[in-house]
C-alpha positions as CSV (number, residue, x, y, z in Angstrom):
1,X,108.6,60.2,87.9
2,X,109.2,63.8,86.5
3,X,106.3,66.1,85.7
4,X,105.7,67.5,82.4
5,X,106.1,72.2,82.3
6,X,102.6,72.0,80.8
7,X,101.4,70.2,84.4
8,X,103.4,71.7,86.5
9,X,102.3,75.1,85.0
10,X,98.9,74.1,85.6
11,X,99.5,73.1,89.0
12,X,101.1,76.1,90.0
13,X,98.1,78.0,88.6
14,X,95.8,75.8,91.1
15,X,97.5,76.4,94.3
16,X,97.6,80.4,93.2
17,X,93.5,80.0,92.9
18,X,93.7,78.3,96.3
19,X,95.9,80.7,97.9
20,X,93.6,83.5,96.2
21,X,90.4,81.7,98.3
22,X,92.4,81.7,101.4
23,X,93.3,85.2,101.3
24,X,89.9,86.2,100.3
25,X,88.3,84.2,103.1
26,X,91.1,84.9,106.2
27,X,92.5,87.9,105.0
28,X,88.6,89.9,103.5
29,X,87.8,88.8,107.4
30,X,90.2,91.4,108.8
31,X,89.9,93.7,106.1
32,X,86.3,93.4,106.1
33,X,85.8,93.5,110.1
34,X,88.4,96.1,110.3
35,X,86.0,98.4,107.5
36,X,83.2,97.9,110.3
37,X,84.8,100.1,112.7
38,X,84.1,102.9,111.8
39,X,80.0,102.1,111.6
40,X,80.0,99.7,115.1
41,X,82.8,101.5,117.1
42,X,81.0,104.5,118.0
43,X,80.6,103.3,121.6
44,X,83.8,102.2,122.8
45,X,83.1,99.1,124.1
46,X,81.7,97.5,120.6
47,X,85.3,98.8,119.3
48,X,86.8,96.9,121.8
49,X,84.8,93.4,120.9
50,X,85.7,93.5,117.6
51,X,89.0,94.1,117.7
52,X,89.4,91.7,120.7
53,X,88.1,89.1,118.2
54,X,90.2,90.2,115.5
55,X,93.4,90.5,117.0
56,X,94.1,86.8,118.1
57,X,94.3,85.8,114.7
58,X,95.2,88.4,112.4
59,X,98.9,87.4,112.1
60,X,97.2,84.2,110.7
61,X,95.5,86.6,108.1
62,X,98.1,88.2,106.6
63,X,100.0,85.1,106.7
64,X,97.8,83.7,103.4
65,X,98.5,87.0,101.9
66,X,102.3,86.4,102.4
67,X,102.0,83.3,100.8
68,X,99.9,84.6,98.4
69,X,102.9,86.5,97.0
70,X,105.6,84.2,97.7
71,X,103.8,81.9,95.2
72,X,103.8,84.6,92.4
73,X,107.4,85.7,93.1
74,X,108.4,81.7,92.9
75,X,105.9,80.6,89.8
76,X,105.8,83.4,87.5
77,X,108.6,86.2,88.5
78,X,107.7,87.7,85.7
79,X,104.5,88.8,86.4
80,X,105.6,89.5,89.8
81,X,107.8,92.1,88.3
82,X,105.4,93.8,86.2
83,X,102.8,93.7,89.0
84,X,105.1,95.1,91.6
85,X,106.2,98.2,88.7
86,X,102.8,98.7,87.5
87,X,100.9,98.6,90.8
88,X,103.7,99.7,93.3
89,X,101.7,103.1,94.8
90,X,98.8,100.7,95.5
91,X,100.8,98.1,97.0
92,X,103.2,100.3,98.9
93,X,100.4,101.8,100.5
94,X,98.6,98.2,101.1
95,X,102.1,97.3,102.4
96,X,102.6,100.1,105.0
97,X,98.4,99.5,106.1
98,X,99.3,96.0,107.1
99,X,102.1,97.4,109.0
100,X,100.6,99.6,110.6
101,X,97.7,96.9,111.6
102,X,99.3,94.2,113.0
103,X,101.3,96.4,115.8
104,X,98.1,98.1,116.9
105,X,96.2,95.0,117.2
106,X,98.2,93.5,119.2
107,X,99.1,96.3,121.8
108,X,95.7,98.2,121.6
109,X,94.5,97.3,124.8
110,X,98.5,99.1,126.2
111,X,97.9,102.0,124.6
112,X,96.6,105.0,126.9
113,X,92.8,105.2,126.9
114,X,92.7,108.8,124.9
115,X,95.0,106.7,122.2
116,X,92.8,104.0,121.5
117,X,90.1,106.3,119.5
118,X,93.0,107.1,117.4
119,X,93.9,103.6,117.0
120,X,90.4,102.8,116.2
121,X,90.0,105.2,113.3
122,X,93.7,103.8,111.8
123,X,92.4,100.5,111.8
124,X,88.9,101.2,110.2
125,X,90.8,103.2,107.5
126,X,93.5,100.1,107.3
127,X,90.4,97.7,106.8
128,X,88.8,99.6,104.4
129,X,91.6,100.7,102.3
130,X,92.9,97.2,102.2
131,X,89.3,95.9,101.0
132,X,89.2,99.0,98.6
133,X,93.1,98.1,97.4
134,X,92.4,94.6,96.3
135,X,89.6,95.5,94.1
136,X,91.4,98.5,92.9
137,X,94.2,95.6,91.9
138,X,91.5,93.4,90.5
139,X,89.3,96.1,88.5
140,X,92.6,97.0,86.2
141,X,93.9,93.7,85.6
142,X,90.7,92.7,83.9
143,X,90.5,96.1,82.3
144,X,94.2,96.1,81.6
145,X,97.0,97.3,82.9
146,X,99.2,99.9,80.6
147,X,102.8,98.3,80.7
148,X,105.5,97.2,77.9
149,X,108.1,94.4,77.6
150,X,111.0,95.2,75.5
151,X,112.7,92.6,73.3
152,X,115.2,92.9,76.2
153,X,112.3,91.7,78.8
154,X,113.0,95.3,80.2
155,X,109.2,96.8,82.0
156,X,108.1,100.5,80.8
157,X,104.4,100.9,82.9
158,X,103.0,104.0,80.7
159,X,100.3,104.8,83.0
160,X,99.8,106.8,86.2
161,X,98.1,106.8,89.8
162,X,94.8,107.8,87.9
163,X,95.2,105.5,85.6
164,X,94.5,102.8,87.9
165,X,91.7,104.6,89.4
166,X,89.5,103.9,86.0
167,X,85.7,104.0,86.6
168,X,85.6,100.1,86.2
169,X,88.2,99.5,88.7
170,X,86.5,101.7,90.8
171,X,83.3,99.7,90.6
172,X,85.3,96.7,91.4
173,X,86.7,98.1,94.3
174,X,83.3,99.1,95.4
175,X,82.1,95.1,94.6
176,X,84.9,93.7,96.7
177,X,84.4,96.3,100.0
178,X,80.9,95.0,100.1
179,X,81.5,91.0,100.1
180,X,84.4,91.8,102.5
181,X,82.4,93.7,104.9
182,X,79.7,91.4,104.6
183,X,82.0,88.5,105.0
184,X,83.7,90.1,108.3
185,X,80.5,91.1,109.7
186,X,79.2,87.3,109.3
187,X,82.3,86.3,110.8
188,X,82.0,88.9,114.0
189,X,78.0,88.0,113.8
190,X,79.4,84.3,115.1
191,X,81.3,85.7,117.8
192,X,79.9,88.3,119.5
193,X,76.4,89.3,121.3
194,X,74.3,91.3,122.9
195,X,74.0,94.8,121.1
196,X,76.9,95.0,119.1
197,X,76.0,91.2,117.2
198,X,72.4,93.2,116.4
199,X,75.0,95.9,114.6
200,X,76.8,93.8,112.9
201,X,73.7,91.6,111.7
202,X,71.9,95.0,110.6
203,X,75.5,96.1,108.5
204,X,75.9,92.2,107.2
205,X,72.5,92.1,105.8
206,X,73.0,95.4,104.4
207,X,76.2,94.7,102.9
208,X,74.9,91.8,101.1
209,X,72.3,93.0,99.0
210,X,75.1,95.9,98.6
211,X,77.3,93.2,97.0
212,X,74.8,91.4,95.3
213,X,73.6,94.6,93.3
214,X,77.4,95.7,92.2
215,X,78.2,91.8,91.6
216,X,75.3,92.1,88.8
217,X,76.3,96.1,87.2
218,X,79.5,94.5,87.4
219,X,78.9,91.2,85.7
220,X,77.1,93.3,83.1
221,X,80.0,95.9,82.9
222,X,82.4,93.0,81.8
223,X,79.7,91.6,79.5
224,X,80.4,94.4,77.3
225,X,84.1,94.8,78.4
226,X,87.1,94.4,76.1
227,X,89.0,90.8,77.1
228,X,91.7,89.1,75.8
229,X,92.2,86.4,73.9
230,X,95.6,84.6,72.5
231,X,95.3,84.3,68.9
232,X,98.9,82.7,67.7
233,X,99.4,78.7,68.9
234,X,99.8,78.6,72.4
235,X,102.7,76.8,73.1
236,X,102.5,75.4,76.8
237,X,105.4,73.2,77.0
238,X,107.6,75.8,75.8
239,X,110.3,78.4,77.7
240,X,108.7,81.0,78.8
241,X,108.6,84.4,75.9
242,X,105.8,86.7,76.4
243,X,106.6,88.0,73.3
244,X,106.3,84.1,71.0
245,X,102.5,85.1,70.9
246,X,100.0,87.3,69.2
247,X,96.9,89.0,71.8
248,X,93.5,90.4,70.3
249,X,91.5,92.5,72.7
250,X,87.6,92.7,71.8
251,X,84.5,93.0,73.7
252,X,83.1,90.4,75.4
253,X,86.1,88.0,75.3
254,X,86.3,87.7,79.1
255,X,82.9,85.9,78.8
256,X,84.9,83.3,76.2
257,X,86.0,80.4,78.8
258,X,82.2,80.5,79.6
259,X,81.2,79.9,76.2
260,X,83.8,76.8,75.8
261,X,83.1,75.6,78.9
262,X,79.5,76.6,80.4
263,X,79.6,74.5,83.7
264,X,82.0,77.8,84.4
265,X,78.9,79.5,84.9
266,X,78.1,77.5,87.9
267,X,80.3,79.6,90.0
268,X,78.9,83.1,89.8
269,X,75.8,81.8,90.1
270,X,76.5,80.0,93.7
271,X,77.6,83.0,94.2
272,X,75.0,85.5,94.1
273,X,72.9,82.5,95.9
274,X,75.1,82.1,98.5
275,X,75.4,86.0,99.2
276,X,71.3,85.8,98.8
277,X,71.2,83.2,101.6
278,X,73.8,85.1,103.5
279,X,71.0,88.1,103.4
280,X,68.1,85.8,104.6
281,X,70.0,83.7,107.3
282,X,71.6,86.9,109.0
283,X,67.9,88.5,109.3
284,X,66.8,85.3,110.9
285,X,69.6,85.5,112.9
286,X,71.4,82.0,111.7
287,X,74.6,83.4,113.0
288,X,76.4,79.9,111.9
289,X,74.9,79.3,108.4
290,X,75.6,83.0,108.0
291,X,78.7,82.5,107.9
292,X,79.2,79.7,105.9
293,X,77.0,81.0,102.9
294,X,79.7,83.6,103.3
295,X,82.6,81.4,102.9
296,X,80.8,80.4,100.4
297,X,80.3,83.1,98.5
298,X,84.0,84.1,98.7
299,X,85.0,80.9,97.2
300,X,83.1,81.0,94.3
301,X,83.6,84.7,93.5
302,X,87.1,84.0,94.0
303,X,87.3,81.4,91.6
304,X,84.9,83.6,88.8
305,X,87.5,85.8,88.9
306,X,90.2,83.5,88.2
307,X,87.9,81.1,85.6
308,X,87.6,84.4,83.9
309,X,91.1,85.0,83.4
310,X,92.4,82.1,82.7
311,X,94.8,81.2,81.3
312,X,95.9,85.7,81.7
313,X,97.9,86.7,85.1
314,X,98.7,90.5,83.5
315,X,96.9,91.0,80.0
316,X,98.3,94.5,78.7
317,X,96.2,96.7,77.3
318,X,98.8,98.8,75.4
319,X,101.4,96.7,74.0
320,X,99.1,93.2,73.7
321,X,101.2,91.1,72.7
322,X,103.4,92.0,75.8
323,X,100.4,90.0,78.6
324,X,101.2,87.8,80.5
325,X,99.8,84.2,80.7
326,X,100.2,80.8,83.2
327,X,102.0,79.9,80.0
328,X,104.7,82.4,79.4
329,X,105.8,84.0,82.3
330,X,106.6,80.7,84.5
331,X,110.0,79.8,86.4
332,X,112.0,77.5,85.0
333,X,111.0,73.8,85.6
334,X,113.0,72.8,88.7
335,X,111.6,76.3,90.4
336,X,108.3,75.5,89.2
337,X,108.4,71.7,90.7
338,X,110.2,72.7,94.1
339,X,107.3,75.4,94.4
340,X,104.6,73.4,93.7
341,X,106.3,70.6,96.6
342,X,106.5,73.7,98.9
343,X,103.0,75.2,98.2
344,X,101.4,71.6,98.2
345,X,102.6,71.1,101.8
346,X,102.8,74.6,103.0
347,X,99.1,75.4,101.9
348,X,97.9,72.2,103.7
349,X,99.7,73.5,107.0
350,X,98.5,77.2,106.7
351,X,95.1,76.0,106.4
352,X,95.3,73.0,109.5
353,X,97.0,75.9,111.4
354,X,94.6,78.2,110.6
355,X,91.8,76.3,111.4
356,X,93.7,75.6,114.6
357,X,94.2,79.6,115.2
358,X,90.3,80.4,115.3
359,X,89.2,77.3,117.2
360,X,92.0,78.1,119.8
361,X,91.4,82.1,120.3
362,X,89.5,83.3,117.8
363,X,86.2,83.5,119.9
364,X,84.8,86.6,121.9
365,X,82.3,86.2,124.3
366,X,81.4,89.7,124.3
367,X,78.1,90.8,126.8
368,X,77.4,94.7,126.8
369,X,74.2,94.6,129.0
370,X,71.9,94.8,126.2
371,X,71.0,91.8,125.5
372,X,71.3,88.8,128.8
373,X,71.1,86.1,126.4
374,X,73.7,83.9,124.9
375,X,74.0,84.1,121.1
376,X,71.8,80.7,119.0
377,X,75.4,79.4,117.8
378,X,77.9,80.1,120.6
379,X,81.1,81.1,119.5
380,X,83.7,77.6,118.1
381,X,86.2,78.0,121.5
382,X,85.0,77.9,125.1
383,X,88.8,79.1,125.8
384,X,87.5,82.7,127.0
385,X,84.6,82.5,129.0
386,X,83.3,85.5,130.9
């Protein structure tokens, strides 16, 4: 049985919002508990929990962000393009941060003890500037990013560094550092005690009214920000032209797949009450449910993000007509089905092997002398015990 281009386009566009969970979820938790380094690692040995904790399973991490990619590259190459011209000094620096991560992980505990505060401080800075990089990449494409397509499909980006460092972007980027740190300090909350898990329960509860308060300016911000909306026919079956359409840009629009379809509005809302439960739970000290009002959280902000786009992957905001859409920037049909076979088996496997990953080595029993009692929800794996 063959598959229509209108399905498999809209198939393809449903892994990418799964993928874009998964990163947000695995990825925001080393990003986010990276970020926390540079508040908990002041004594050395609370350094050294968290990024025994983090280390086991950071490859894992930066695996869904791999994939992440590999899907855009495959699905819409197009966008991929554009993104990759219009956002290379972000993601060049992202890029060389992950890096520079993953090595230092791994062979911290090698390194000479007067390295490892250097070490420290490069992988709070990699944290946070990952965490501040996707919302940096997520601010501008809802604002717009500045790029043209040529009748010739040829990619002129007419903007700048500070161009992508816009005051909405910016408040974006602020948004997305505070669920991530909140989201990796829930996570090292689960796995650690004594005197550092009473740090990261202070910074988690902390981060989540942080979030909660930008998720509402922002919300607001966007109320009154100019969206996108394709005027012309939208022809979904069709070869993929960016330029067969006609874009209007007016404020508000980003609030229009709300309007047609208002059970959207479901998802911000879960949201903000999962990030308020997050607040609650980690004051109680509910290390488990915590966390997954967290995951929560993630998720559904995740998928506000992409309800609100839809169906945009790059909306211009110079040359309109030249956005990009699920629609108009695809592969060609066999590369869209063999991709959507690869990501439907792949994303199953990442996820069972992930899952596999943290109950495996993920857990840290971490005792500093300050406190002589186990944490309420002991950590998944008993596979390190001290």
């Amino acid at each position: 049985m063959t598959t229509d281009l209108e399905t498999l386009r809209l198939l393809a566009w449903a892994i990418l919002m799964l993928a874009t969970v998964g990163v947000g979820l695995l990825e925001g938790i080393s990003s986010g508990g990276l970020a926390l380094l540079s508040a908990v690692g002041e004594r050395r040995d609370h350094g050294h929990a968290l990024i025994r904790t983090l280390a086991p399973v950071a490859l894992l991490h930066a695996a869904w962000l791999m994939l992440f990619l590999a899907l855009i590259f495959a699905a819409w190459p197009i966008a991929y393009a554009v993104a990759l011209h219009s956002f290379r000094c972000v993601l060049l620096a992202m890029l060389l941060l992950l890096m520079l991560r993953l090595p230092l992980l791994y062979f911290y505990r090698q390194l000479p003890e007067h390295w490892q505060g250097h070490a420290c401080k490069l992988l709070a800075a990699s944290g946070l500037m990952m965490a501040v990089g996707f919302g940096l990449l997520a601010g501008n494409v809802l604002k717009g990013v500045p790029f043209h397509l040529d009748s010739d499909m040829r990619v002129a980006f007419l903007g700048d560094l500070m161009t992508l460092l816009n005051p909405f972007a910016v408040l974006v980027a602020a948004t997305v550092l505070a669920l991530l740190t909140m989201h990796g300090a829930s996570y090292l909350a689960l796995h650690t005690y004594g005197g550092v898990q009473l740090q990261l329960r202070a910074l988690q509860w902390r981060a989540g009214i942080g979030f909660a308060i930008l998720l509402v300016l922002t919300g607001l911000w966007i109320s009154h920000l100019e969206g996108y909306h394709v005027t012309s026919d939208i022809l979904t079956k069709a070869a993929s032209n960016p330029l067969a359409k006609f874009v209007k840009r007016s404020e508000g629009l980003w609030l229009d797949n709300y309007e047609h379809e208002p059970w959207l509005a479901v998802l911000p809302t879960l949201a903000f009450i999962a990030c308020g439960l997050v607040v609650w739970l980690a004051r109680r000290g509910q290390n488990y449910w915590a966390m997954l009002s967290s995951t929560v959280c993630v998720t559904m902000t995740s998928l506000t993000f992409g309800a609100s786009l839809f169906p945009f992957l790059l909306p211009s905001n110079i040359s309109l007509n030249s956005s990009l859409t699920i629609w108009d920037s695809s592969a060609s049909p066999i590369a869209l089905a063999v991709t959507v076979c690869a990501a439907g088996v792949g994303l199953p496997l990442l996820a069972i092997l992930s899952r596999w990953g943290h109950t495996g080595f993920a857990a840290s029993n971490w005792h500093d002398g300050e406190l002589d009692t186990p944490p309420q929800h002991p950590p998944i794996s008993s596979s390190t015990k001290e």
